[in-house]
C-alpha positions, -999 to +999 in steps of 0.1 A: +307+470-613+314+443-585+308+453-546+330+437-519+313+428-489+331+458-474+317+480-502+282+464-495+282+473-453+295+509-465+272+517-489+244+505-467+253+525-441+260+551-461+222+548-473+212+541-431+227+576-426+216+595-455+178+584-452+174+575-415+146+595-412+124+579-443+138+542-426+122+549-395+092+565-410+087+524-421+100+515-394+071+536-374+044+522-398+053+481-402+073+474-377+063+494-349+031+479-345+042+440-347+068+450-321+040+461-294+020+430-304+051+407-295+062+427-263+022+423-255+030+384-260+060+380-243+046+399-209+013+383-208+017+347-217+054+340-219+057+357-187+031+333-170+045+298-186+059+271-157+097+268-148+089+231-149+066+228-181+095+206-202+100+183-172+059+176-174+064+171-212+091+144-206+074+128-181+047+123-207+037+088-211+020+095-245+026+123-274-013+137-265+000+145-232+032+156-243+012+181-259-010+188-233+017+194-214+032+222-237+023+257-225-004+276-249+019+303-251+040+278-270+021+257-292-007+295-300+010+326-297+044+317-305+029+304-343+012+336-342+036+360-336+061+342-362+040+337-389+031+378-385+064+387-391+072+358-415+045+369-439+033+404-434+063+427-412+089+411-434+075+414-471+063+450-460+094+459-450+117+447-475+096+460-503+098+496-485+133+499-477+144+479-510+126+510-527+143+537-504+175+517-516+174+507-547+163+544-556+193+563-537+223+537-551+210+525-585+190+555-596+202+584-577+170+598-561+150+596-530+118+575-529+098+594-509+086+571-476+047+576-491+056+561-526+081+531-508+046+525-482+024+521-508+043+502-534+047+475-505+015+475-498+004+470-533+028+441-536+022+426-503-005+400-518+020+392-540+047+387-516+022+366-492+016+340-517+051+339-524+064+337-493+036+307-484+052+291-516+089+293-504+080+284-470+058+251-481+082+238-505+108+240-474+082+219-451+081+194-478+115+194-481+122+191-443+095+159-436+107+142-470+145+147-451+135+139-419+119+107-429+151+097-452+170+105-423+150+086-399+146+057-423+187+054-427+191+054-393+169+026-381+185+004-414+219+016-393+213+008-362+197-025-370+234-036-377+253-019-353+239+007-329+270+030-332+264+030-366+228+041-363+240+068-343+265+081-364+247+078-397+214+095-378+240+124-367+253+124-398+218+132-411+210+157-392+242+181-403+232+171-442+198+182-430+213+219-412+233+226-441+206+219-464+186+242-452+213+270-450+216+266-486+181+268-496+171+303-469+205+317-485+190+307-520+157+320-511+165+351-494+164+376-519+123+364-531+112+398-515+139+419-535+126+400-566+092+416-563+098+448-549+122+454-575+114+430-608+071+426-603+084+388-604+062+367-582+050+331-571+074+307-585+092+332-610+102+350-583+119+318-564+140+313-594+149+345-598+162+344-562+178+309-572+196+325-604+209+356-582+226+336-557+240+310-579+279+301-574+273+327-546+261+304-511+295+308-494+301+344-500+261+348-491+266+331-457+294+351-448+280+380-454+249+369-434+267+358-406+289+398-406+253+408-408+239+389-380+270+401-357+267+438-368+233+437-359+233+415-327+262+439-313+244+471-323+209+459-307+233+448-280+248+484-274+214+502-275+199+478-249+232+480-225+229+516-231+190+517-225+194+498-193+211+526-173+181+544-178+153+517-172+151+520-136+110+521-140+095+486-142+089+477-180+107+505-193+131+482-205+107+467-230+102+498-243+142+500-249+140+465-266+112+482-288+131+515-295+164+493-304+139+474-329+128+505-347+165+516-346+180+485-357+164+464-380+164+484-407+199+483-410+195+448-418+168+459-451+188+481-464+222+458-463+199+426-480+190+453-506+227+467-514+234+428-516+203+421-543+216+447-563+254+434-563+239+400-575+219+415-598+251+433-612+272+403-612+242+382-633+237+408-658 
């Protein structure tokens, strides 16, 4: 058995509907938390940076004070707040949701939120050195790239300067759709463990052998994703903003939406895992 992408978004929200309450149970527990931490951020540093801080950084006459020049809410907290989610809110909530998932369309009962919590919780060391695997083989990539890149442009434009340009932007698209292929390769790492006990570099090749012959299909159905979600988050803050007449309420509608939201998202990337799985087998 073979899902459409259409069969995918309506089983998912079929599984959204049907076990809301358990999705925002982990919603309450992992993401809940990070999104008060990054509402914190946003308000008390991001609010504070200069209008004019990326003039100072141009005017720069060396790269220490181009750095300088960079806001610490740029160059401290925004590392911070990414890194959080990149390798603690996501793994925890994939592994969580991919249980309440799994469970309801593969196997045909409810994981109870307590069981889904600590199964991600047990796997999260896991998933941490995983993800700081997948992540570091991308750096890698992306400085070996860039310096290929960079390298073939100066040979370029030694010749002809229009040349150097267009190989250079040339490049740089080689370079973007590179790295769509490998995130879309890499995506399903955290489905892997939750659902396999694969880990560390068994579970990037697992992820690889899922998604094989399957990029373009993947990146459309990331990119219907990314819409579905964007609009929805988008109606729940146009909606919360008739009522957020009290200074900073709306952040707490931007935090609600969160909660609301992204768990959507989980539970489609799950539905999706198992379709691949399906069509490997």
């Amino acid at each position: 058995m073979q899902f459409t992408l259409g069969d995918i978004f309506r089983i998912s929200l079929s599984v959204y509907r049907q076990r809301f309450r358990s999705l925002m149970g982990i919603s309450l527990v992992f993401l809940l938390p990070f999104d008060i931490i990054n509402a914190y951020v946003q308000l008390r540093f991001f609010g504070a940076v200069p209008a004019n801080w990326m003039a100072k950084v141009q005017q720069a006459h060396s790269v220490s004070a181009a750095i300088a020049a960079i806001p610490p809410a740029y160059t401290t907290w925004m590392p911070f707040v990414i890194l959080l989610y990149s390798l603690v809110v996501l793994p925890l909530m994939a592994i969580a949701t991919s249980r309440v998932t799994v469970g309801m369309v593969a196997h045909g009962f409810d994981v109870p939120v307590q069981e889904a919590g600590n199964d991600a919780f047990r796997k999260w060391p896991m998933s941490f050195v995983t993800l700081l695997l997948v992540y570091a083989l991308y750096g890698v990539a992306a400085l070996v790239a860039s310096w290929v890149v960079g390298l073939c442009a100066g040979v370029a434009a030694s010749a002809s300067q229009v040349l150097g340009v267009t190989v250079g932007v040339i490049g740089l698209l080689a370079a973007f759709v590179g790295s769509v292929w490998y995130w879309v390769r890499a995506a399903f790492v955290p489905y892997v463990i939750a659902e396999e006990e694969r880990g560390y570099g068994a579970a990037l090749r697992r992820s690889f052998e899922l998604t094989k012959g399957e990029v373009a299909r993947l990146v459309g159905f990331f990119f219907a994703l990314s819409f579905i979600l964007s609009a929805a988050d988008g109606f729940l803050l146009l909606v919360g903003s008739i009522f957020a007449v009290i200074p900073g309420l709306d952040v707490v509608v931007a935090v609600v939406a969160s909660l609301i939201v992204v768990p959507f998202g989980f539970v489609a990337l799950a539905v999706m895992y198992l379709d691949l799985r399906m069509r490997k087998a």
